[in-house]
C-alpha positions as CSV (number, residue, x, y, z in Angstrom):
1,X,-49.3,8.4,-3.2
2,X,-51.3,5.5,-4.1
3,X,-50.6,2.1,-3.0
4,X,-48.7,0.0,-5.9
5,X,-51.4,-2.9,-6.6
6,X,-49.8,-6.3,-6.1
7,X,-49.6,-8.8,-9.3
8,X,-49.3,-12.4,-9.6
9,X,-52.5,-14.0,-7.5
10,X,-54.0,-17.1,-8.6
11,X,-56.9,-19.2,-7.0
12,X,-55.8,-22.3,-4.7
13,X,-58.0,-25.0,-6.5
14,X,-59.4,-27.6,-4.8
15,X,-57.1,-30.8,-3.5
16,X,-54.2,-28.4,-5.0
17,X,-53.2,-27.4,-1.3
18,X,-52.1,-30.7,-0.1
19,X,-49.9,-31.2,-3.2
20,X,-48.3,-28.1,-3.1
21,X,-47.8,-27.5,0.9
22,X,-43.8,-28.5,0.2
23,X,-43.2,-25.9,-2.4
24,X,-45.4,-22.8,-1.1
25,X,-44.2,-23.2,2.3
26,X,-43.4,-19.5,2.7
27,X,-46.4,-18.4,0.0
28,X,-48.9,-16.0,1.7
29,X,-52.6,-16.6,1.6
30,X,-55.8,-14.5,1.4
31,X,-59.1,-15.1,1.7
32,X,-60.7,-12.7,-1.4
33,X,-64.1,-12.4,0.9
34,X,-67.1,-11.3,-1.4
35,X,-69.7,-11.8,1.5
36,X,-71.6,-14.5,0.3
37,X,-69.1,-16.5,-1.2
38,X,-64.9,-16.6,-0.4
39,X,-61.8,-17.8,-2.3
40,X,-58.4,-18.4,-1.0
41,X,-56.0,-16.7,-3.2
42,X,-52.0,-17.7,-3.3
43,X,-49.4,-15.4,-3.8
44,X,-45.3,-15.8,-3.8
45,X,-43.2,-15.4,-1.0
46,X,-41.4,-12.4,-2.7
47,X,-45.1,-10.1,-2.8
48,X,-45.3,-7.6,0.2
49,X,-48.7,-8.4,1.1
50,X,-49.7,-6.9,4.2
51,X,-52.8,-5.2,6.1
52,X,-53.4,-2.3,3.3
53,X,-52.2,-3.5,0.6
54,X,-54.0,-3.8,-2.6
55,X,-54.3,-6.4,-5.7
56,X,-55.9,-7.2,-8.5
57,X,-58.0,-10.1,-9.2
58,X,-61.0,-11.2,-10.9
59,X,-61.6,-7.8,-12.5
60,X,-61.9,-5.9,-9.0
61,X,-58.8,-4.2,-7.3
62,X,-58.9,-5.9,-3.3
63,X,-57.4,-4.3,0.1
64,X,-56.2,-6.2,2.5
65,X,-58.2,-5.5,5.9
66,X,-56.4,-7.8,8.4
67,X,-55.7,-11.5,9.1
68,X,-58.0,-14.4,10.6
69,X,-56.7,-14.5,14.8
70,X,-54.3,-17.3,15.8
71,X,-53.6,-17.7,11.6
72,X,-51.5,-16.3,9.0
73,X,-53.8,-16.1,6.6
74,X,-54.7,-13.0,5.7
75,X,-58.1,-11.4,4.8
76,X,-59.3,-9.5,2.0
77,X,-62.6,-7.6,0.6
78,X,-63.7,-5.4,-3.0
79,X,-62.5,-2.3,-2.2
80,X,-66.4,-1.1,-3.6
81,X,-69.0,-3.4,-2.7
């Protein structure tokens, strides 16, 4: 069974966090790591997002491979590179 790819990421822009931190209190964040470069992509409280799981964004389908230590935030790379 393959894993159902998660909709409805966008990119956190900058200053945008601050803003928002009321309303997205419970929103999970991932870091969409392409190596050289990272982006921090929000998604609604409602999305099961969880080590394994898999989304769309930017053209290229993401898995989730874990979380930074001592952080919620949760990490992500292409699943090719």
């Amino acid at each position: 069974m393959e894993p159902r790819i998660i909709s409805g990421a966008r990119p956190l822009f900058p200053g945008e966090g601050e803003n928002r931190a009321l309303r997205t209190a419970r929103a999970k964040l991932v870091i969409a790591d392409w190596g050289p470069t990272a982006e921090i992509v929000i998604f609604p409280a409602d999305e099961p997002v969880s080590q394994g799981a898999q989304f769309r964004y930017r053209g290229t389908i993401w898995i989730v491979t874990g979380h930074r230590r001592d952080s919620r935030i949760m990490v992500a790379e292409p699943v090719s590179h």
